[in-house]
C-alpha positions as CSV (number, residue, x, y, z in Angstrom):
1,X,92.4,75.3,103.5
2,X,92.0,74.4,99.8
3,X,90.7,75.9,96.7
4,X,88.1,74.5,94.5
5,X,87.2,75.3,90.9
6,X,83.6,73.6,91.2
7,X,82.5,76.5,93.0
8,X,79.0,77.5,90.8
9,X,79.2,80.6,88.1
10,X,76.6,83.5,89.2
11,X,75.7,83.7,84.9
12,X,77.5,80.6,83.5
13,X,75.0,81.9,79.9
14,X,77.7,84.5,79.7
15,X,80.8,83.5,81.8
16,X,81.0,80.2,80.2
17,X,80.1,81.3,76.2
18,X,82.5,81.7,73.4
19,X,84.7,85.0,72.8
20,X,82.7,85.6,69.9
21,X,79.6,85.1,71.9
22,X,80.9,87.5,74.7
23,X,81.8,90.1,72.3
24,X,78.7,90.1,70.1
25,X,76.8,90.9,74.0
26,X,79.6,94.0,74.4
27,X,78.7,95.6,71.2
28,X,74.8,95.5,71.9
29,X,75.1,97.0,75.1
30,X,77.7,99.5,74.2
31,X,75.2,100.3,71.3
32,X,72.7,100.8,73.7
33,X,75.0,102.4,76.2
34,X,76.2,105.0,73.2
35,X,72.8,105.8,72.3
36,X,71.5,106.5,76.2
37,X,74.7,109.3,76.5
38,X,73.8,110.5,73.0
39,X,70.0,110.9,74.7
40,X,71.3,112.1,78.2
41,X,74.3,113.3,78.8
42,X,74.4,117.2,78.7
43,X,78.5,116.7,78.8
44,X,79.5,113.8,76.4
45,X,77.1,115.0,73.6
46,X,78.6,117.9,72.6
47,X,81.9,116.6,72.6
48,X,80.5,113.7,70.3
49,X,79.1,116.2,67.9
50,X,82.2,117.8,67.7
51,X,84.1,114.7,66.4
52,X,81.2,114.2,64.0
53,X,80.2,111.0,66.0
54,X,76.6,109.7,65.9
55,X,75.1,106.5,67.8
56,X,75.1,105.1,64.4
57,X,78.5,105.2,63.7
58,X,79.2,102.4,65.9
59,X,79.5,99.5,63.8
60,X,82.1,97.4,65.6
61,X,84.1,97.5,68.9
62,X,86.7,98.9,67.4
63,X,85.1,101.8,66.6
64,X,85.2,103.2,70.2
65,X,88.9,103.9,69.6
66,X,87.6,107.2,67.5
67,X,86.1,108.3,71.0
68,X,87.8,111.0,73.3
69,X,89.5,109.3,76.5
70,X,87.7,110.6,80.1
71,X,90.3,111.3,83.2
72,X,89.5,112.0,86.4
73,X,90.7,116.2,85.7
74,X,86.5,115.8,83.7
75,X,85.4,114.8,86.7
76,X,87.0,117.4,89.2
77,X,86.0,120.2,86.3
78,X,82.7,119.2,86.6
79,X,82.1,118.9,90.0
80,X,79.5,118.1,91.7
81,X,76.8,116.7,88.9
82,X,78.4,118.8,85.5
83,X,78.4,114.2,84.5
84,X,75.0,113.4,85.4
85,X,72.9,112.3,82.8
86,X,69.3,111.7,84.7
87,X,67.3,114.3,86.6
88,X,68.9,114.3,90.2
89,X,65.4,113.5,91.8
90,X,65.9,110.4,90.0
91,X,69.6,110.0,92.1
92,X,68.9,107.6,94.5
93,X,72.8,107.5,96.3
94,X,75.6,109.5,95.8
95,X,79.5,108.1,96.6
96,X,82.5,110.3,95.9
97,X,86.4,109.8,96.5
98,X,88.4,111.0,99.5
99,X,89.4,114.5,97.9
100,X,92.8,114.5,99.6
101,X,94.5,115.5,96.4
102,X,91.6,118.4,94.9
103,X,87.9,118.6,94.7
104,X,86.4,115.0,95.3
105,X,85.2,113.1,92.6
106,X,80.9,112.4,93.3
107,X,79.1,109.9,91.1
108,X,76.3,109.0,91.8
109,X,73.5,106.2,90.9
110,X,69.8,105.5,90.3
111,X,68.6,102.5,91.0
112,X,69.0,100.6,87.5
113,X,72.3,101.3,88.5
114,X,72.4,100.1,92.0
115,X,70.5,96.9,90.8
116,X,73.4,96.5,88.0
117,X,76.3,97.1,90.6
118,X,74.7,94.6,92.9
119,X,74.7,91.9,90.0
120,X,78.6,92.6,89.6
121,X,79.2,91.6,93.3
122,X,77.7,88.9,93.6
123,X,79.7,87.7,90.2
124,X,82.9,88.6,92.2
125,X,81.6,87.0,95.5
126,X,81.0,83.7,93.8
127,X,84.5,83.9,92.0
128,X,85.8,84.1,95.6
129,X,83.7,81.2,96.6
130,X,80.8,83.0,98.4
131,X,77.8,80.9,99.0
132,X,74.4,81.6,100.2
133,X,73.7,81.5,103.8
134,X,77.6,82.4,104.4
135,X,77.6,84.9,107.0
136,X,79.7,88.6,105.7
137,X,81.5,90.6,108.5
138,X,82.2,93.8,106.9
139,X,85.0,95.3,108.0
140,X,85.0,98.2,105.3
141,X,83.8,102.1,106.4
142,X,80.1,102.6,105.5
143,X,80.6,106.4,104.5
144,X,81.0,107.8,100.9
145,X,83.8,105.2,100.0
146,X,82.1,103.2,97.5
147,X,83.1,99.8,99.2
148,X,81.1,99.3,102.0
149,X,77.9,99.8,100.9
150,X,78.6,98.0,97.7
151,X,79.6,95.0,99.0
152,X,77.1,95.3,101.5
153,X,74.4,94.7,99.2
154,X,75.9,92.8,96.9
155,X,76.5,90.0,99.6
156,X,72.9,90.5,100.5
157,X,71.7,90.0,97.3
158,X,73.8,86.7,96.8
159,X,72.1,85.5,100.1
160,X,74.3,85.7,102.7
161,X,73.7,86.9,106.4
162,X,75.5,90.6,106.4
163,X,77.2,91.8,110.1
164,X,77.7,95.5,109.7
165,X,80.5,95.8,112.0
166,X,82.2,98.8,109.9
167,X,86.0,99.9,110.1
168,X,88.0,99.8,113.6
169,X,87.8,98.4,117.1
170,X,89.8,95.1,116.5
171,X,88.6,93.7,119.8
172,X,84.8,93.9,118.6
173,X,85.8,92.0,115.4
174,X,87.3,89.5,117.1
175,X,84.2,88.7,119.1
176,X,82.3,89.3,116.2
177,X,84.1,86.5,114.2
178,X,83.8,84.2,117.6
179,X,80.6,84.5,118.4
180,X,78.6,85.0,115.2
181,X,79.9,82.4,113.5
182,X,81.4,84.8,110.9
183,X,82.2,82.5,107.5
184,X,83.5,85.5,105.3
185,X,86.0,88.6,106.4
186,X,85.2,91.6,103.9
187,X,88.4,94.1,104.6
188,X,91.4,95.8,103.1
189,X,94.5,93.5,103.4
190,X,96.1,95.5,105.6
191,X,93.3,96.0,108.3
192,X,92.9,91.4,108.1
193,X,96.4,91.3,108.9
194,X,95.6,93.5,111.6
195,X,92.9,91.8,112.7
196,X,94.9,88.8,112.6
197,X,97.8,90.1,115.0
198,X,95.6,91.3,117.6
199,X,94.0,88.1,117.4
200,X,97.3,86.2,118.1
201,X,98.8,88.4,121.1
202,X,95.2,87.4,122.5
203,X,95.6,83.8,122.2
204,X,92.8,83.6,119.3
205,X,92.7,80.1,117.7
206,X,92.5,81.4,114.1
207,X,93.0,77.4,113.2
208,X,89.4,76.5,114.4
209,X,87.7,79.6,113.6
210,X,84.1,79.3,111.3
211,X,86.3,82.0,109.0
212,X,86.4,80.7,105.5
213,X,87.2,83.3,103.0
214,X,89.0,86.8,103.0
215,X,87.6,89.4,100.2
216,X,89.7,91.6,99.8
217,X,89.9,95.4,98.5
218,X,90.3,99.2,98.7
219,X,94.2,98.2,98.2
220,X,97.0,96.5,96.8
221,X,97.5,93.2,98.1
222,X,100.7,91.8,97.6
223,X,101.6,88.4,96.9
224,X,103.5,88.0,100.5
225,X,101.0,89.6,102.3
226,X,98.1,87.7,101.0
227,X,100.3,84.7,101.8
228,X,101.5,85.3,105.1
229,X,97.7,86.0,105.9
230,X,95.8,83.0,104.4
231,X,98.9,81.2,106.2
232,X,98.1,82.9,109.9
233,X,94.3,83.0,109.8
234,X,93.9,79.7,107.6
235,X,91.5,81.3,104.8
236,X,91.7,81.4,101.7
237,X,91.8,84.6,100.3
238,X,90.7,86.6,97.2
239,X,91.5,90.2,95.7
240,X,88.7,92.2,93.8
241,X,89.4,95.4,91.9
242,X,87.0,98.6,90.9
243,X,87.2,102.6,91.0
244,X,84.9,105.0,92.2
245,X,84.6,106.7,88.8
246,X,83.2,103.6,86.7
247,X,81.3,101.9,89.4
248,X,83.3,101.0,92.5
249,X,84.1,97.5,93.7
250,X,82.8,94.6,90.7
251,X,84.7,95.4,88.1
252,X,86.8,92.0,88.1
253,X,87.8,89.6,90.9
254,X,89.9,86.7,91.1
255,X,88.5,82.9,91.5
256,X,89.8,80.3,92.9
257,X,92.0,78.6,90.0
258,X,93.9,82.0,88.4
259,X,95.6,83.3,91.9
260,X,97.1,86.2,90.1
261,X,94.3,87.0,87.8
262,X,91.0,88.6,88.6
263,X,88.0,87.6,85.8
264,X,86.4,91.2,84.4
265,X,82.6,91.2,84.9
266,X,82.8,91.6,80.7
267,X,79.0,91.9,80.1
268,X,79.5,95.1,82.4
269,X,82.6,97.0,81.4
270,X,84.5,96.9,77.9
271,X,88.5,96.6,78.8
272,X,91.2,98.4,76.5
273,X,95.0,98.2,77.7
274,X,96.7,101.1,76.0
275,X,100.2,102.9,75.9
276,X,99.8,105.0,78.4
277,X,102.1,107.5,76.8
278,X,100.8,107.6,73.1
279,X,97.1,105.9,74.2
280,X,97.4,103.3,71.2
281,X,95.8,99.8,72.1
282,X,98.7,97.4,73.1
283,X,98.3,93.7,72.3
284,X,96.9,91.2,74.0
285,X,99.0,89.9,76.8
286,X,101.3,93.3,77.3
287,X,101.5,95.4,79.9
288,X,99.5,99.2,79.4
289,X,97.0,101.1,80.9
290,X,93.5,99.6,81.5
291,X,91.0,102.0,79.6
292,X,86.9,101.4,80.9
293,X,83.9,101.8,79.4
294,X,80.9,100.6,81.7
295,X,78.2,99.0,79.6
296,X,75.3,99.6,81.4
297,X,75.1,103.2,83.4
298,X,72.5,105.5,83.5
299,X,73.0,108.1,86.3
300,X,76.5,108.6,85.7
301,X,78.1,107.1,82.3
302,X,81.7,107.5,81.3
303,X,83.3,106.8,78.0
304,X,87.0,105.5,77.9
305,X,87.8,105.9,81.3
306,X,91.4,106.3,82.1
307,X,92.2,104.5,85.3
308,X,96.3,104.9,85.3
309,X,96.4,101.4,86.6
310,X,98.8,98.9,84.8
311,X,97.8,95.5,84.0
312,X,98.0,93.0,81.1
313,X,94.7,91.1,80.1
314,X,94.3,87.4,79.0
315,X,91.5,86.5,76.8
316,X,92.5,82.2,77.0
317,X,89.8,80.2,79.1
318,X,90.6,79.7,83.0
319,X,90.2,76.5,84.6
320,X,87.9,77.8,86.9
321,X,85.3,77.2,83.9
322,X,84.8,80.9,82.3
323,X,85.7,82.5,79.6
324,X,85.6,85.9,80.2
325,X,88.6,87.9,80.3
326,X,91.2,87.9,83.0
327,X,93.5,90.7,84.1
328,X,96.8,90.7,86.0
329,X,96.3,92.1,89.7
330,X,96.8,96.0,89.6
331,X,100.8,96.5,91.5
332,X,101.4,99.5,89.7
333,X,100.0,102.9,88.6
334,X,101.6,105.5,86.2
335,X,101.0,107.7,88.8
336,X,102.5,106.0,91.5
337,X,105.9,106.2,89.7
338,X,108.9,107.7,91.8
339,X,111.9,108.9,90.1
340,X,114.4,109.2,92.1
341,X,117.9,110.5,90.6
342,X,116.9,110.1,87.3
343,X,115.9,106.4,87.8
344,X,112.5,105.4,87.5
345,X,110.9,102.7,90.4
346,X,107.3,101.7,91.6
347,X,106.4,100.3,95.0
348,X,106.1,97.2,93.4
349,X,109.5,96.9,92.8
350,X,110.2,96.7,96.4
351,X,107.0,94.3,97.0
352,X,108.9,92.0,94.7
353,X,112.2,91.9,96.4
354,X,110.6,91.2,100.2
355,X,108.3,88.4,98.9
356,X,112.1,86.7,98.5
357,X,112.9,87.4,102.1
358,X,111.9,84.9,104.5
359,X,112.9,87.3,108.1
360,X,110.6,90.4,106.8
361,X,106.8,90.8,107.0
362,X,105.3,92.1,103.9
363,X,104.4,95.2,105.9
364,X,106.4,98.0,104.9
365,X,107.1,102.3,104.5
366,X,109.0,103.8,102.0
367,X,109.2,107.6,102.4
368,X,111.4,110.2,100.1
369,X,113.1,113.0,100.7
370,X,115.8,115.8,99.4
371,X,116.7,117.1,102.6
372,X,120.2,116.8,102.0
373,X,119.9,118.2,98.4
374,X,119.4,114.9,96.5
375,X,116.3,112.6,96.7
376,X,116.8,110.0,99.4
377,X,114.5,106.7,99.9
378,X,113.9,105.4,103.1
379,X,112.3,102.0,103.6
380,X,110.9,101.1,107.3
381,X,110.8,96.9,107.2
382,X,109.4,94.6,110.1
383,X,111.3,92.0,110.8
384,X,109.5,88.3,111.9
385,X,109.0,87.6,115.2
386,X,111.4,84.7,115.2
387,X,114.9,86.7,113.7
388,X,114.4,89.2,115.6
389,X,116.6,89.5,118.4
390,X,118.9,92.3,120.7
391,X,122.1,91.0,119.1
392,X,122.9,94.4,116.5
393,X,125.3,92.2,114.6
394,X,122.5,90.2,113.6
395,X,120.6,92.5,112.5
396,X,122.8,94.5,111.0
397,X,123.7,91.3,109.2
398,X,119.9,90.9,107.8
399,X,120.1,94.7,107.4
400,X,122.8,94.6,104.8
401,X,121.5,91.4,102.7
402,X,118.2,93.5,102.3
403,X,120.2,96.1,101.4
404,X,122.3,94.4,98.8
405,X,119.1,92.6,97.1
406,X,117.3,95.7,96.9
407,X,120.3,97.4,94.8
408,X,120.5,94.6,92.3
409,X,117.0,95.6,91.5
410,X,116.4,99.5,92.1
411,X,119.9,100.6,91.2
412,X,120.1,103.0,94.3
413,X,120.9,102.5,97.8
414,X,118.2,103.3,100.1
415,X,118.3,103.8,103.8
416,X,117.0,101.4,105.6
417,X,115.1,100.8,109.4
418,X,114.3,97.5,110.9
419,X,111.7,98.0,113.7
420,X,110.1,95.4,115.9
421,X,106.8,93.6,114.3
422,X,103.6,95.7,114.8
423,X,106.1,98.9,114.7
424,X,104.7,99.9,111.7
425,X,101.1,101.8,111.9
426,X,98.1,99.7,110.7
427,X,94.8,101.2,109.9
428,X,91.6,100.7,109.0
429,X,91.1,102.1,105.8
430,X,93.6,102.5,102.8
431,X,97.3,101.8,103.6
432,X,99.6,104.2,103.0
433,X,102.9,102.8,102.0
434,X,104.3,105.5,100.1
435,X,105.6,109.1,102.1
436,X,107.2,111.5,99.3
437,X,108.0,114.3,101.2
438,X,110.1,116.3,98.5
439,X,109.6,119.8,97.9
């Protein structure tokens, strides 16, 4: 398995140009984008006119800093279509969010936008090194999560041969991947390593399978993991990023040079990294909260965007060959923040310190609690196949290194478990890695 950077560029007339270039195209369409809310949007108008804002105030880029932020609260207050901005016999799909926490948030697209959200996968696919006539299993859900069908068509569009497998029955995917000749795995991280596992406890020779590339998404996918994976399965594997709220998957995705970086799909979204505290712009290279504005919806537009992910952006040239914008892989939220006694962690944290440790698989379950009257943090770890063994001195021995490393960096002593591989609970959607079961 090897990368290589002369993979072709799906619109090299924008990927490749200069930043001034690129950002002379962002201010057009936002101009344009601006003046279609103005024209359509029963919600963002007034609140434009209330700040004395007119389409014509936009002279530069930076002027969108004098517009009002959007948070998902606008979208649950609004719900189901209080966003739209065309006639909803013009809607020609609707997608919305899980709803686990509240009302769900439903956006919904006509198809300008379904032709523009295609456009944005196949820029991401080719990043990943996609080709035409590669043949996509999908292994995401096709229901009102935005990343089946997105990447469905997306792949379609690119030219690739699509198998429609959908989420679960491991066995089937196996076949699937055996007997179809499958060349490209679409899937979250956890469900591949899944995938891979079963694979291997039924003699599966990942080593001479047609599978190529991994594409990534839905979740997280840290470092280890994504290592331990392309090392299992021999792929080569690439992370993509998007939200429901803006668009869903296509917002950025990472090529094959820039491992840690994912490429913005800049002639579709304008990027802002604030302070997530004060919302002031941060500078270029620092760590904030990425702000989006998408550049060219219809249906269902949204200014600002507030996506509580953290992330730094990069404006230098990649040695991939493009020039547009890269971003540092999303590992934290500001609302994935635990405090626990008064010290502030993320997940992250933890990700970080078991990417050091050679006996642990990157597959892991914290869960909180204050049972006893103070917050305690539990961490379930798998140990590797090949350390783990009956012998409770050894383990206990592996137990209290983790232990140790994990203080230096958290400053708190967790409890914690180390179970047989497999022990912990895969699935095929979204893993769950954080339990906080405080009241």
């Amino acid at each position: 398995m090897s990368a290589s950077s002369d993979m072709p560029i799906f619109n090299p007339a924008f990927e490749t140009a200069s930043r001034e270039q690129i950002r002379a195209r962002q201010l057009e369409l936002l101009k344009e984008q601006i003046q279609w809310i103005w024209d359509h949007s029963a919600y963002y108008r007034p609140k434009l006119e209330a700040i004395g804002f007119e389409p014509g105030d936009l002279k530069s880029l930076d002027d969108l800093v004098r517009l009002p932020f959007t948070d998902k609260s606008a979208l649950r207050d609004t719900y189901p279509y209080g966003m739209f901005a065309v006639p909803m016999e013009q809607v020609i799909r609707l997608h919305a969010s899980s709803g686990t926490t509240g009302k769900p948030i439903v956006v919904g697209y006509n198809q300008h936008d379904i032709e523009e959200w295609r456009l944005c996968i196949e820029s991401v696919m080719q990043m990943a090194g996609v080709v035409p006539g590669d043949r996509v299993q999908m292994a995401f859900g096709y229901g009102m999560f935005t990343g089946g069908f997105g990447l469905h068509y997306g792949a379609e569009g690119l030219g690739c041969m699509i198998i429609p497998a959908g989420a679960g029955n491991t066995e089937r995917h196996l076949m699937q991947i055996a007997d179809y000749g499958t060349t490209v795995l679409v899937a979250t991280p956890s469900y591949a390593m899944h995938i891979c596992e079963v694979g291997e406890q039924q003699g599966f020779d990942w080593a001479s399978s047609t599978l190529r590339v991994g594409l990534f998404g839905g979740e997280p996918c840290p470092p280890a993991l994504k290592a331990e994976i392309e090392s299992r399965m021999h792929i080569f594997c690439t992370d993509n990023y998007g939200l429901t709220e803006v668009m869903g998957p296509g917002v950025s995705g990472e090529c094959l040079v820039s491992r840690n970086q994912q490429h913005i799909n800049e002639d579709h979204f304008f990027w802002e990294v604030v302070d997530p505290q004060t919302g002031e712009p941060v500078g270029e290279g620092e760590i904030g909260e990425l702000v989006l504005t998408p550049l060219q919806k219809q249906a269902f537009p949204v200014l600002r965007y507030r996506t509580h992910d953290l992330t730094r952006v990069t404006t230098e040239p990649c040695g991939c060959g493009r020039s547009t914008a890269r971003m540092d892989k999303i590992r934290s939220r500001t609302d994935d923040m635990l405090i626990i006694r008064g010290t502030n962690f993320f997940p992250s944290q933890v990700e970080d310190v078991l990417a050091q440790i050679e006996e642990v698989s990157p597959i892991y379950r914290i869960e909180v609690d204050n049972e006893t009257g103070l917050d305690r943090v539990t961490l379930t770890l798998e140990l590797e196949n090949e350390v783990f063994t009956d012998d409770w001195r050894e383990i206990e021995k592996y137990r209290k290194m983790i232990i140790r490393r994990l203080h230096d960096v958290l400053q708190f002593n967790v409890v914690l478990k180390l179970v047989n591989p497999g022990q912990i609970e895969r699935t095929t959607g979204k893993a769950k890695h954080v339990l906080d079961h405080r009241r």
